[in-house]
PDB file with one MODEL, atoms N, CA, C and O in Angstrom:
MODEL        1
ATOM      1  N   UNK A   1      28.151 -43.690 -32.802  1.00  0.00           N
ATOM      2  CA  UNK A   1      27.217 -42.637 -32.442  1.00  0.00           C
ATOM      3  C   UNK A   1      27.966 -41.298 -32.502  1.00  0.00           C
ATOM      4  O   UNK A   1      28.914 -41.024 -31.766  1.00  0.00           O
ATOM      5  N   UNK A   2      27.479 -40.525 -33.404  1.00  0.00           N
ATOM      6  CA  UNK A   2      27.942 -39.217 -33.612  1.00  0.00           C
ATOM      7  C   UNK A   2      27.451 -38.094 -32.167  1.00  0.00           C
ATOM      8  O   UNK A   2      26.487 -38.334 -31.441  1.00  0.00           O
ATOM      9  N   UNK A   3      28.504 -36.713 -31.993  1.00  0.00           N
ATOM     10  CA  UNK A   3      27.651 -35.925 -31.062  1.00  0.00           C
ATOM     11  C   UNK A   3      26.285 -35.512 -31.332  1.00  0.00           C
ATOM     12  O   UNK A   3      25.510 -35.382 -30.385  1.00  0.00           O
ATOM     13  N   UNK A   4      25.988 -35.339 -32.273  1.00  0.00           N
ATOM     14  CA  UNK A   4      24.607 -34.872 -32.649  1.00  0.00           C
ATOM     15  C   UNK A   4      23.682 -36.200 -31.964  1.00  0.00           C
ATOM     16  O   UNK A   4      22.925 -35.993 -31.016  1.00  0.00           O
ATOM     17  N   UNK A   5      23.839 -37.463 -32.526  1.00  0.00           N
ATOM     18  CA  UNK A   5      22.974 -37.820 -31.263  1.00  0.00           C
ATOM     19  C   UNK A   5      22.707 -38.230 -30.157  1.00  0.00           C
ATOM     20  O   UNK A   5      21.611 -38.425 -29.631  1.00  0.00           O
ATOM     21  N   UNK A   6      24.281 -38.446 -29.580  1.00  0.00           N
ATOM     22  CA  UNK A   6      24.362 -37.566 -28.141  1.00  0.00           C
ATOM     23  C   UNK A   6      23.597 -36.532 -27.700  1.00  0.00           C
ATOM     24  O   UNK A   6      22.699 -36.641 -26.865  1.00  0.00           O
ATOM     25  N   UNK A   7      23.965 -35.442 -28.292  1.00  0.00           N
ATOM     26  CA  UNK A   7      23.098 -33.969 -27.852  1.00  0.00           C
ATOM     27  C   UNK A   7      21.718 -34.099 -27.913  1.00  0.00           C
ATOM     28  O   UNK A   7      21.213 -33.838 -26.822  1.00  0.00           O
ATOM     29  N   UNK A   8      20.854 -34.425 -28.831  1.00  0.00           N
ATOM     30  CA  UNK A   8      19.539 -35.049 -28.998  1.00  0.00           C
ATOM     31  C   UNK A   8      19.212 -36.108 -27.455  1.00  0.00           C
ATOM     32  O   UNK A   8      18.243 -35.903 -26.724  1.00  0.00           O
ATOM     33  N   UNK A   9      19.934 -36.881 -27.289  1.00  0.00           N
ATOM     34  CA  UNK A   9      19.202 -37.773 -26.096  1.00  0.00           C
ATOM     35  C   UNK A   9      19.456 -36.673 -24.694  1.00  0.00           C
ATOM     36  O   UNK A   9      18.562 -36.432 -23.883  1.00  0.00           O
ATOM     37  N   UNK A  10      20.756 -36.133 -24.628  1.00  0.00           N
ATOM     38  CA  UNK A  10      20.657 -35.304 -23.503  1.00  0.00           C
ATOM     39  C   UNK A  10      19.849 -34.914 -23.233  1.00  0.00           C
ATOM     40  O   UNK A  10      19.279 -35.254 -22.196  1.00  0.00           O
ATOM     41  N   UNK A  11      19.199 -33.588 -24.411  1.00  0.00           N
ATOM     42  CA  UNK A  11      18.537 -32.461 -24.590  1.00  0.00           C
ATOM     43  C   UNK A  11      17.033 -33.438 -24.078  1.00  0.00           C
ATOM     44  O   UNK A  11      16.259 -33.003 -23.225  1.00  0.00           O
ATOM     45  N   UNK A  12      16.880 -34.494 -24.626  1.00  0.00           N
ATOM     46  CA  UNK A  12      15.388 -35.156 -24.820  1.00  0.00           C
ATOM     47  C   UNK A  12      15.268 -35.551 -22.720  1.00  0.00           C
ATOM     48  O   UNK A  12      14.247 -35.542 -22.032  1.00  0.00           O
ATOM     49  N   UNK A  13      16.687 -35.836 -22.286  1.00  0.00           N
ATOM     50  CA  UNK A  13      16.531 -36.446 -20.895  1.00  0.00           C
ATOM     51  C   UNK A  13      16.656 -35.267 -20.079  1.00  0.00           C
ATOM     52  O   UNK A  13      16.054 -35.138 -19.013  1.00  0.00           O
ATOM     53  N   UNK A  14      17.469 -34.365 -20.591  1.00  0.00           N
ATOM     54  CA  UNK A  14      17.016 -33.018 -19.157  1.00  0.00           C
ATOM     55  C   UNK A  14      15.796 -31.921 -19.876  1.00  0.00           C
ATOM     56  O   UNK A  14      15.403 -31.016 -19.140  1.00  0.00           O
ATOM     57  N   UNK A  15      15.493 -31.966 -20.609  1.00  0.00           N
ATOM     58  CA  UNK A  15      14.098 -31.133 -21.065  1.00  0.00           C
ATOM     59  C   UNK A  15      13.224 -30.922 -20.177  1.00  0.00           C
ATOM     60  O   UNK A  15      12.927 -29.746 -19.971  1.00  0.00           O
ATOM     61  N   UNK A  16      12.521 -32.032 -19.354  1.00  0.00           N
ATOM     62  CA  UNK A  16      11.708 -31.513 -18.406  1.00  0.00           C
ATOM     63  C   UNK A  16      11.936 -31.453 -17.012  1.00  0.00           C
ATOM     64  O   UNK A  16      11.079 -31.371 -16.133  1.00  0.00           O
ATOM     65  N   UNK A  17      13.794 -31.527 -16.819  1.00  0.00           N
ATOM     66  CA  UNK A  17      13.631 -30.778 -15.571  1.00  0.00           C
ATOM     67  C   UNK A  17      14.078 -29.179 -16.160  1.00  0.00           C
ATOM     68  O   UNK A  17      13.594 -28.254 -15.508  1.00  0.00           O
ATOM     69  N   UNK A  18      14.609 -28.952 -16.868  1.00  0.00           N
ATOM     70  CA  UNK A  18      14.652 -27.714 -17.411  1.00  0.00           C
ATOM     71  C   UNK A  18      13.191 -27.160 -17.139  1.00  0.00           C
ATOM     72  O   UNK A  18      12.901 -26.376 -16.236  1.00  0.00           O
ATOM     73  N   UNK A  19      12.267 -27.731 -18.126  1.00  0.00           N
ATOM     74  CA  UNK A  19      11.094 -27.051 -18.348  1.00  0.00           C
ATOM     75  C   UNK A  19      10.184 -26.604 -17.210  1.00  0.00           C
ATOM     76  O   UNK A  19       9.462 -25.607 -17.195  1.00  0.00           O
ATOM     77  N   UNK A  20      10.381 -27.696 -16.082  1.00  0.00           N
ATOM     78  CA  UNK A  20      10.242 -27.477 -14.744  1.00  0.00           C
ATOM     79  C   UNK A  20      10.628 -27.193 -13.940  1.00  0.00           C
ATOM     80  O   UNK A  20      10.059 -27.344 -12.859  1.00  0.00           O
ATOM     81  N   UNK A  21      12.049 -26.514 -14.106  1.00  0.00           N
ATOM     82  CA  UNK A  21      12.407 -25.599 -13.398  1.00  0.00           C
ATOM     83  C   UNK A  21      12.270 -24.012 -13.810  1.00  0.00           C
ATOM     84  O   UNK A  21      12.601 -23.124 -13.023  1.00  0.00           O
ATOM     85  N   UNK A  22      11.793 -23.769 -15.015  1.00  0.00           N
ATOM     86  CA  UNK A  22      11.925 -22.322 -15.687  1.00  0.00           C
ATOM     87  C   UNK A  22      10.089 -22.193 -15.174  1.00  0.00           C
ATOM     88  O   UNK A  22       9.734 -21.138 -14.649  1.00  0.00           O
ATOM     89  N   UNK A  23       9.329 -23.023 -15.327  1.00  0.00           N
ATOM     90  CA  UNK A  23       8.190 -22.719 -15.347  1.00  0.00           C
ATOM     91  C   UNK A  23       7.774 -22.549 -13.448  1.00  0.00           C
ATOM     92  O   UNK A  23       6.788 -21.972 -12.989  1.00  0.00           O
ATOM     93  N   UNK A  24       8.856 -23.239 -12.676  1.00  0.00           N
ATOM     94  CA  UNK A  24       8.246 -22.969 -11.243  1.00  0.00           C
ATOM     95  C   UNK A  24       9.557 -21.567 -11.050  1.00  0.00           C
ATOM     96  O   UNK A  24       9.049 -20.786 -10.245  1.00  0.00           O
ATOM     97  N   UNK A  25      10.489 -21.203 -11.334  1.00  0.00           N
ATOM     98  CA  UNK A  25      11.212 -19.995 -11.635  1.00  0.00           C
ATOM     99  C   UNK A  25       9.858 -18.890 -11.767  1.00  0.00           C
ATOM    100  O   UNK A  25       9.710 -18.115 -10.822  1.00  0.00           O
ATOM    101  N   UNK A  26       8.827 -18.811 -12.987  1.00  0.00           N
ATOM    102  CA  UNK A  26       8.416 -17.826 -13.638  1.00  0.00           C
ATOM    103  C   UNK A  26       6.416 -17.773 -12.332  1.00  0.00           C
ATOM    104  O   UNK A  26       5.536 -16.960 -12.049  1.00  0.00           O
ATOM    105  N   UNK A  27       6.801 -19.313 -12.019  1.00  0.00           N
ATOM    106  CA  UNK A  27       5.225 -19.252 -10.999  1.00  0.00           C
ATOM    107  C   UNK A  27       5.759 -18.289  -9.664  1.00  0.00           C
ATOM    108  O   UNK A  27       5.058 -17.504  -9.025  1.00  0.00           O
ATOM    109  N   UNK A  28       7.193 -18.592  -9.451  1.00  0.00           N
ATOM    110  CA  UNK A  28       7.716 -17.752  -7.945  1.00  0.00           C
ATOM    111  C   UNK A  28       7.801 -16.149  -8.377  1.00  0.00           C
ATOM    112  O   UNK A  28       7.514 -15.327  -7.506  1.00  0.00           O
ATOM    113  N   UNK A  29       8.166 -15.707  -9.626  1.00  0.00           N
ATOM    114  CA  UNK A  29       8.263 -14.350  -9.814  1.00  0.00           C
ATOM    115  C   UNK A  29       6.935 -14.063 -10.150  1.00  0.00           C
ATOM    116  O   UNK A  29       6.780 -12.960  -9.626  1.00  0.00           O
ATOM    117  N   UNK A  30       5.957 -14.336 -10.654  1.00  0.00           N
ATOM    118  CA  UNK A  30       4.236 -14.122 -10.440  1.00  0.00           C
ATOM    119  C   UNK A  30       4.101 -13.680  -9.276  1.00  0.00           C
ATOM    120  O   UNK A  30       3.818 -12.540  -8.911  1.00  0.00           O
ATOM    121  N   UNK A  31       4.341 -14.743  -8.591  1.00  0.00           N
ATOM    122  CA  UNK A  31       3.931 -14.886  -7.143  1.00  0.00           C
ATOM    123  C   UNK A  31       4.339 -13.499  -6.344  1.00  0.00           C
ATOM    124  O   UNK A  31       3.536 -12.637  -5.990  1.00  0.00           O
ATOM    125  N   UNK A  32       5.527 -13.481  -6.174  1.00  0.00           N
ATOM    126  CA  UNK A  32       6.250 -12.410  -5.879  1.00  0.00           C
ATOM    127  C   UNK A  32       6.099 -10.678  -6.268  1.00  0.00           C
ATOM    128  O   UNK A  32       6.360  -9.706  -5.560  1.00  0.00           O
ATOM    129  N   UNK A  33       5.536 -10.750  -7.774  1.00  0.00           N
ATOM    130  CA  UNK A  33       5.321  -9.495  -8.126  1.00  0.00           C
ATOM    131  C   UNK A  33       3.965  -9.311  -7.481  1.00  0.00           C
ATOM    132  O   UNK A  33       3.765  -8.113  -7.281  1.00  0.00           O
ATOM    133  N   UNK A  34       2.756 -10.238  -7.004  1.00  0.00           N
ATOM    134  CA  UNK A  34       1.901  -9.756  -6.436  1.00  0.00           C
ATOM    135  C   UNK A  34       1.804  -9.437  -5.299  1.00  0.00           C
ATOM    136  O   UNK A  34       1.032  -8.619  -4.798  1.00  0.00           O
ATOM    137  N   UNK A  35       2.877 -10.302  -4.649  1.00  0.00           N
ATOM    138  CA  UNK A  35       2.892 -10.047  -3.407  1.00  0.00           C
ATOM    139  C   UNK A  35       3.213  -8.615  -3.405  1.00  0.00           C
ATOM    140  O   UNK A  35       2.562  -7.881  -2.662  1.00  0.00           O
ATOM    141  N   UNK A  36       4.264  -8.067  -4.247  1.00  0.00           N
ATOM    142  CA  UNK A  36       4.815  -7.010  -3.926  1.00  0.00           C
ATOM    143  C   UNK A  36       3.728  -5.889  -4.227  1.00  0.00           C
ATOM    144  O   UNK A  36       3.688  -5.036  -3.340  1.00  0.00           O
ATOM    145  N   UNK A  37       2.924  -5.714  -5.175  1.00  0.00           N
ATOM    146  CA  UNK A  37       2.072  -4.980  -5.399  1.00  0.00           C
ATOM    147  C   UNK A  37       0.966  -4.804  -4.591  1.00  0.00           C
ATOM    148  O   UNK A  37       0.362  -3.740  -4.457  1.00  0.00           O
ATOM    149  N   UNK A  38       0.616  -6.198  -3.875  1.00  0.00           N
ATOM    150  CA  UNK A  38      -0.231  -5.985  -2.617  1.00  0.00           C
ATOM    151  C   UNK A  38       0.323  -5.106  -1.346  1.00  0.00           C
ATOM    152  O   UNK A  38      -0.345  -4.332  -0.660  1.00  0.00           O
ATOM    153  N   UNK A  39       1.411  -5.353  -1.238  1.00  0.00           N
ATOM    154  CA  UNK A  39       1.785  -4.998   0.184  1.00  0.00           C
ATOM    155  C   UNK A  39       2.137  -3.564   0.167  1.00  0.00           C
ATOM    156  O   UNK A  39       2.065  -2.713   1.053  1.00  0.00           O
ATOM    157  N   UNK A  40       2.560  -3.503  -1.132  1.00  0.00           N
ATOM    158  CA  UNK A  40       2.884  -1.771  -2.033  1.00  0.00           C
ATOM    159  C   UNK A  40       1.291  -0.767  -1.625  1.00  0.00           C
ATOM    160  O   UNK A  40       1.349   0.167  -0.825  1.00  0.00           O
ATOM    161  N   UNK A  41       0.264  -1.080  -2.168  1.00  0.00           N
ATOM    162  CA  UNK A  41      -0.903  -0.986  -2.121  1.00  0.00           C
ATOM    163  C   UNK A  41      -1.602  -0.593  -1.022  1.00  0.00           C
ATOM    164  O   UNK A  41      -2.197   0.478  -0.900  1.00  0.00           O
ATOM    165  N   UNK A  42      -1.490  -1.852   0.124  1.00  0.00           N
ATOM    166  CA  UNK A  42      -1.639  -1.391   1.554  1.00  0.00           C
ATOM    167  C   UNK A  42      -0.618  -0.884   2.521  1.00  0.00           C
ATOM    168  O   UNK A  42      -0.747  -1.032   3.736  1.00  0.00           O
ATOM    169  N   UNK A  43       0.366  -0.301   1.979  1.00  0.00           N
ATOM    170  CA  UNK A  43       1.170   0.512   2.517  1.00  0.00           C
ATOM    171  C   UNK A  43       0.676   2.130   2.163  1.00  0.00           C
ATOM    172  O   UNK A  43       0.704   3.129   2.882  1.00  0.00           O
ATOM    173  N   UNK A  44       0.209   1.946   0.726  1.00  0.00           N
ATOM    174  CA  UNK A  44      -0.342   3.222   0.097  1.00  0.00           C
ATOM    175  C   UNK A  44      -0.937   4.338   0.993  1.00  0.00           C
ATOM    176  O   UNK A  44      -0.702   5.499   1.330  1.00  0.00           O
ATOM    177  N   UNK A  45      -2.305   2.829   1.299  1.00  0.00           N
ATOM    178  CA  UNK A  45      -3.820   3.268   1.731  1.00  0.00           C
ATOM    179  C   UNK A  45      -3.468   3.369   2.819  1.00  0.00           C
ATOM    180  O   UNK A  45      -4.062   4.390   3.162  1.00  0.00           O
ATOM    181  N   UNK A  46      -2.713   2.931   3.951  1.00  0.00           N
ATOM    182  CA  UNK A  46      -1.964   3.144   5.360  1.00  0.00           C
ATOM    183  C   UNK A  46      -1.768   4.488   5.100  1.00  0.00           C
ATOM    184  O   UNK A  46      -2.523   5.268   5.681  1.00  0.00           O
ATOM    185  N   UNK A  47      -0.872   4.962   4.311  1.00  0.00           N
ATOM    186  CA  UNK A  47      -0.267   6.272   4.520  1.00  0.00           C
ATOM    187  C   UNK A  47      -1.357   7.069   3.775  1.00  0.00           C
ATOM    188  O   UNK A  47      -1.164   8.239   4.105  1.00  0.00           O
ATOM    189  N   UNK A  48      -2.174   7.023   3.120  1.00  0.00           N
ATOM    190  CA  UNK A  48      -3.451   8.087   3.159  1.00  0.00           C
ATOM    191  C   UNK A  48      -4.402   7.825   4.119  1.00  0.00           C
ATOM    192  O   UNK A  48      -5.311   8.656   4.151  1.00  0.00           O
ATOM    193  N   UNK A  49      -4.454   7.115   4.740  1.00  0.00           N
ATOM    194  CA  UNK A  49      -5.322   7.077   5.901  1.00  0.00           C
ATOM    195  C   UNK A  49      -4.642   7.713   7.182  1.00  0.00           C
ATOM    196  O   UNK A  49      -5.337   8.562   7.740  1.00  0.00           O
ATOM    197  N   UNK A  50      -3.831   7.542   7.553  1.00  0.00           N
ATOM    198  CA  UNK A  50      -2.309   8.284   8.086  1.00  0.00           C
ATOM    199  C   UNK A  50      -2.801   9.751   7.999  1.00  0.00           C
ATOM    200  O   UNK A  50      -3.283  10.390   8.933  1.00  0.00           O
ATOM    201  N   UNK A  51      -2.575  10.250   6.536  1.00  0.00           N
ATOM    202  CA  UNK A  51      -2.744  11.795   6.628  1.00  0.00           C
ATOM    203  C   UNK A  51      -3.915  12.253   6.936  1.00  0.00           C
ATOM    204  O   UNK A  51      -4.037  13.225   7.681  1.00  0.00           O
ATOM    205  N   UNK A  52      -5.556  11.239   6.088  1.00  0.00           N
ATOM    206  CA  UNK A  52      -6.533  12.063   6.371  1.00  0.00           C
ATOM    207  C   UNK A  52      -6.773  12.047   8.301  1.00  0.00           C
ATOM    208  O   UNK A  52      -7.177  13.087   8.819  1.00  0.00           O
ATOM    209  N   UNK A  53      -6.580  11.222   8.895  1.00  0.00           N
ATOM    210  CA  UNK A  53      -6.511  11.346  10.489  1.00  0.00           C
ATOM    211  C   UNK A  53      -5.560  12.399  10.762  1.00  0.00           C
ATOM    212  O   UNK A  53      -6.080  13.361  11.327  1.00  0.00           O
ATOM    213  N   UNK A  54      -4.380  12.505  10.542  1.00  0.00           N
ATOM    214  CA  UNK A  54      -3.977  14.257  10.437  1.00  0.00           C
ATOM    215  C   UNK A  54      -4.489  15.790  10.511  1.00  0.00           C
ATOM    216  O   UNK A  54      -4.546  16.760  11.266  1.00  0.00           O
ATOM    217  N   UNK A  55      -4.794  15.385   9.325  1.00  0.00           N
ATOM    218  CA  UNK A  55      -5.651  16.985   8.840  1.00  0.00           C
ATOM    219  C   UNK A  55      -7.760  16.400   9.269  1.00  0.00           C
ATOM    220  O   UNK A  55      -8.611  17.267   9.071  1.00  0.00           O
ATOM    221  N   UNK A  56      -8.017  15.621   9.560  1.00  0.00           N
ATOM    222  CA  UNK A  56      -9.312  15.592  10.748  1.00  0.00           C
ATOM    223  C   UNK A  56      -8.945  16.255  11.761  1.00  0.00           C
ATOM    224  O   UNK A  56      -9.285  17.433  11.877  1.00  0.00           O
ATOM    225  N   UNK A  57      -8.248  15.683  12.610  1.00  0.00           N
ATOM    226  CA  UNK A  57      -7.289  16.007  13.872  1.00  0.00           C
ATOM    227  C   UNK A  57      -6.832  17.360  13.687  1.00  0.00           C
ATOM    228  O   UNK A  57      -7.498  18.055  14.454  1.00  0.00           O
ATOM    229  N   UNK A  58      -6.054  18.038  13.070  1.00  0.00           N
ATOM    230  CA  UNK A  58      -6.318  19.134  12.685  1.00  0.00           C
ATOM    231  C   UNK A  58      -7.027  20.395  13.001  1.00  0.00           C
ATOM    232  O   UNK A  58      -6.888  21.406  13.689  1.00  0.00           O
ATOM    233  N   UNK A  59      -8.211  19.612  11.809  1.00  0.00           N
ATOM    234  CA  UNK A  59      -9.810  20.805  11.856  1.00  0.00           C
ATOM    235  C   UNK A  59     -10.267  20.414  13.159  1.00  0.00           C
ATOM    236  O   UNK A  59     -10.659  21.241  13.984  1.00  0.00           O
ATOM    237  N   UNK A  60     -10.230  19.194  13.366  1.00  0.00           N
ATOM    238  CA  UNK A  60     -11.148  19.162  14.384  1.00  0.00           C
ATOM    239  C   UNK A  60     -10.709  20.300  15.960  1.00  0.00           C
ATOM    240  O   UNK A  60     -11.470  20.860  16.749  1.00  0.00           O
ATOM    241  N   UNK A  61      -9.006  20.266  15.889  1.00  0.00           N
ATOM    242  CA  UNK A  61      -8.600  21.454  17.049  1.00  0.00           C
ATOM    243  C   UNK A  61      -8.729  22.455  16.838  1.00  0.00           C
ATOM    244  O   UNK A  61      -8.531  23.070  17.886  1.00  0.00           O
ATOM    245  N   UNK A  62      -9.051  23.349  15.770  1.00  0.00           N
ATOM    246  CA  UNK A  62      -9.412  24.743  14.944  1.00  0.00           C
ATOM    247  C   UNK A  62     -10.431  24.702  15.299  1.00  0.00           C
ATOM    248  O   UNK A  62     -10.793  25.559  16.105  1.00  0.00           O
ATOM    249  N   UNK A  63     -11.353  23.682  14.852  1.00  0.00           N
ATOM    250  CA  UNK A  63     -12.990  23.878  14.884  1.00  0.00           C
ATOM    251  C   UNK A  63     -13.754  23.732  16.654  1.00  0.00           C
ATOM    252  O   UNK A  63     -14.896  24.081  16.954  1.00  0.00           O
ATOM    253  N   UNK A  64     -12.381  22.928  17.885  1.00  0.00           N
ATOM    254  CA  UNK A  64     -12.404  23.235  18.998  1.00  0.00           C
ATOM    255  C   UNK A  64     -11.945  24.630  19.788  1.00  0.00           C
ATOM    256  O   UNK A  64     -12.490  25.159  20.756  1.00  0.00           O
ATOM    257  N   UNK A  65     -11.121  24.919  19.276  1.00  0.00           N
ATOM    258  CA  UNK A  65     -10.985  26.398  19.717  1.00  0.00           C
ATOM    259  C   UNK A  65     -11.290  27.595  19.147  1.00  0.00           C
ATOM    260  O   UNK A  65     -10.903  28.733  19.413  1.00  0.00           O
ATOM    261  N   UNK A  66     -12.153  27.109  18.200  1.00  0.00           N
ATOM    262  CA  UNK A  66     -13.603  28.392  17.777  1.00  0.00           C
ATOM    263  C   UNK A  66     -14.543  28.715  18.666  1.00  0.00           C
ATOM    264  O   UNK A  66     -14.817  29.706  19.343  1.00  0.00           O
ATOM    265  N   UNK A  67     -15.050  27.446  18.474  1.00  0.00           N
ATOM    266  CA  UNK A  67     -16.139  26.836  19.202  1.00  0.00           C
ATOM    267  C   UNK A  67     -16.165  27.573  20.658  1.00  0.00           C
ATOM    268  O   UNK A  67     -17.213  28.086  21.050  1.00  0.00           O
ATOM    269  N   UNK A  68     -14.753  27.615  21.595  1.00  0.00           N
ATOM    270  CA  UNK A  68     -14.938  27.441  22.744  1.00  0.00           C
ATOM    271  C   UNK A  68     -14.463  28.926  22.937  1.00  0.00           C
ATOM    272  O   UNK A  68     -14.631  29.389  24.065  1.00  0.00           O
ATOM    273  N   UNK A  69     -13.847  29.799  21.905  1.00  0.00           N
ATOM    274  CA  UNK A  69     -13.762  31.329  21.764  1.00  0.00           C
ATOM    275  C   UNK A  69     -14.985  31.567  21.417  1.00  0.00           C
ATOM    276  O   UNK A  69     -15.263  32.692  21.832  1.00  0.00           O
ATOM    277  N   UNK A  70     -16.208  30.921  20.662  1.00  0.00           N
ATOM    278  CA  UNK A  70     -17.562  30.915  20.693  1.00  0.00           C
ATOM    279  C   UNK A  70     -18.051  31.946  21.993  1.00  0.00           C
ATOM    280  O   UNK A  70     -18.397  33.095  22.268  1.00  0.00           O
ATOM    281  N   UNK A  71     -17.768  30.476  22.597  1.00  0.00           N
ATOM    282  CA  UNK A  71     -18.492  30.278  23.466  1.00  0.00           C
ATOM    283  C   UNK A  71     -18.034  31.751  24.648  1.00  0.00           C
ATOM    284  O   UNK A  71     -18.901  32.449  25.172  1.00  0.00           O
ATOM    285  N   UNK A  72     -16.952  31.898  24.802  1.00  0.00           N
ATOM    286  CA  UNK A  72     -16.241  32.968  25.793  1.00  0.00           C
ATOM    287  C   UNK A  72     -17.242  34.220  25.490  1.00  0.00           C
ATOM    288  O   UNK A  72     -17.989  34.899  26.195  1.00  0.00           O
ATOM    289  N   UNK A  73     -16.884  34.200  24.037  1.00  0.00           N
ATOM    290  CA  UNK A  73     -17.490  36.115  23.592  1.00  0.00           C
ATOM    291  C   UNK A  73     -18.918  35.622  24.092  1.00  0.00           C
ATOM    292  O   UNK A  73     -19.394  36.117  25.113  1.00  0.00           O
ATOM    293  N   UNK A  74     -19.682  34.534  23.290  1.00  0.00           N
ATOM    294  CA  UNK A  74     -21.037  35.138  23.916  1.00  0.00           C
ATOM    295  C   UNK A  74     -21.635  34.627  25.308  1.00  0.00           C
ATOM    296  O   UNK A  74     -22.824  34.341  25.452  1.00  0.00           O
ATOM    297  N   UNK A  75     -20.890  34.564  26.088  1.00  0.00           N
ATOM    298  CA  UNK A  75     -21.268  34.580  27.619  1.00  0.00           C
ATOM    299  C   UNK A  75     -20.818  35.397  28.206  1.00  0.00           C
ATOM    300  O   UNK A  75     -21.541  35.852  29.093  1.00  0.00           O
ATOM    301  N   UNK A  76     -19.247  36.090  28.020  1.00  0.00           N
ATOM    302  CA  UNK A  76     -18.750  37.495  28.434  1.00  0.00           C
ATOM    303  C   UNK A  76     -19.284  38.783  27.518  1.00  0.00           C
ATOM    304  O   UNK A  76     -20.144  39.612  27.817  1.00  0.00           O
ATOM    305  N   UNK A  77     -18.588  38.688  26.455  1.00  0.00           N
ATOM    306  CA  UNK A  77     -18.750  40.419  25.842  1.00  0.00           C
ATOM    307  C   UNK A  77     -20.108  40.092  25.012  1.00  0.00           C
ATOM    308  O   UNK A  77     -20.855  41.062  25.139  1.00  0.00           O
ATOM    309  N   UNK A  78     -20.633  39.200  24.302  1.00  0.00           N
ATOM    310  CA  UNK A  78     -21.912  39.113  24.053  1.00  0.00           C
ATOM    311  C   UNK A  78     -23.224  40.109  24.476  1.00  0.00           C
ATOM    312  O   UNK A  78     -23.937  40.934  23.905  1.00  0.00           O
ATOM    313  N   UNK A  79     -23.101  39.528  25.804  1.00  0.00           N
ATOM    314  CA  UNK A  79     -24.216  40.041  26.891  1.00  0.00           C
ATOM    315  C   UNK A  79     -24.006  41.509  26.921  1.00  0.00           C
ATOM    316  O   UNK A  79     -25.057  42.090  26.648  1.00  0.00           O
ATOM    317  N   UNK A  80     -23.070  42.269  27.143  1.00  0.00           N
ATOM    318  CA  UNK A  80     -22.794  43.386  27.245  1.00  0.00           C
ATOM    319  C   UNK A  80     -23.225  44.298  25.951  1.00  0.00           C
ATOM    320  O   UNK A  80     -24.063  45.118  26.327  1.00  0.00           O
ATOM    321  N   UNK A  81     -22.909  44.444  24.430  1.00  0.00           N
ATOM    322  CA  UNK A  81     -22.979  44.392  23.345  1.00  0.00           C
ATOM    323  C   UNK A  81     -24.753  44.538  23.562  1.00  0.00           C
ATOM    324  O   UNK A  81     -25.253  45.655  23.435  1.00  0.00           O
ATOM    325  N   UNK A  82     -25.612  43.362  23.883  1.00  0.00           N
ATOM    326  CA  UNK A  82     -27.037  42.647  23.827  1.00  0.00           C
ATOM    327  C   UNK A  82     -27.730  43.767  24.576  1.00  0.00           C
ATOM    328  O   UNK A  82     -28.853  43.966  24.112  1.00  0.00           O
ATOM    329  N   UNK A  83     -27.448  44.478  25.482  1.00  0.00           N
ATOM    330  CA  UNK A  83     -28.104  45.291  26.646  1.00  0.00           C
ATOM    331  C   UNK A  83     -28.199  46.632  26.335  1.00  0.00           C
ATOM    332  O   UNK A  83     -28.692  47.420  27.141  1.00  0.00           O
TER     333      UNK A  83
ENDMDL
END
């Protein structure tokens, strides 16, 4: 028996753990790149949701201390101005 068909029966007896190990190799990096893109994703939308509660929060204290300087002028100097 020459190496050549040696190498032939090897190749023929580890082939499918090879093949089954490259193919559950390539199912874990699938796996993995989605995971990563998911968690990438809702980290995203976290941090734009993050800012728009920010700048709400924000307007909303601007649009409270209008409101309530509103309210000062026309119950104090309003009335006065009105008469």
């Amino acid at each position: 028996m020459d190496y050549y068909d040696l190498f032939i029966q090897e190749l023929v007896k580890y082939s499918p753990k090879f093949i089954g190990s490259a193919l559950l190799l390539g199912l874990g990096w699938v796996i993995g790149k989605r995971i990563t893109h998911y968690w990438n994703y809702r980290k995203s939308k976290q941090e734009l949701d993050l800012e728009a509660s920010k700048n709400f929060q924000s307007l909303y204290g601007e649009f409270f201390e209008i409101w309530k300087l509103w309210n000062y002028y026309s119950r104090d100097v309003g009335k006065e101005n009105t008469k």
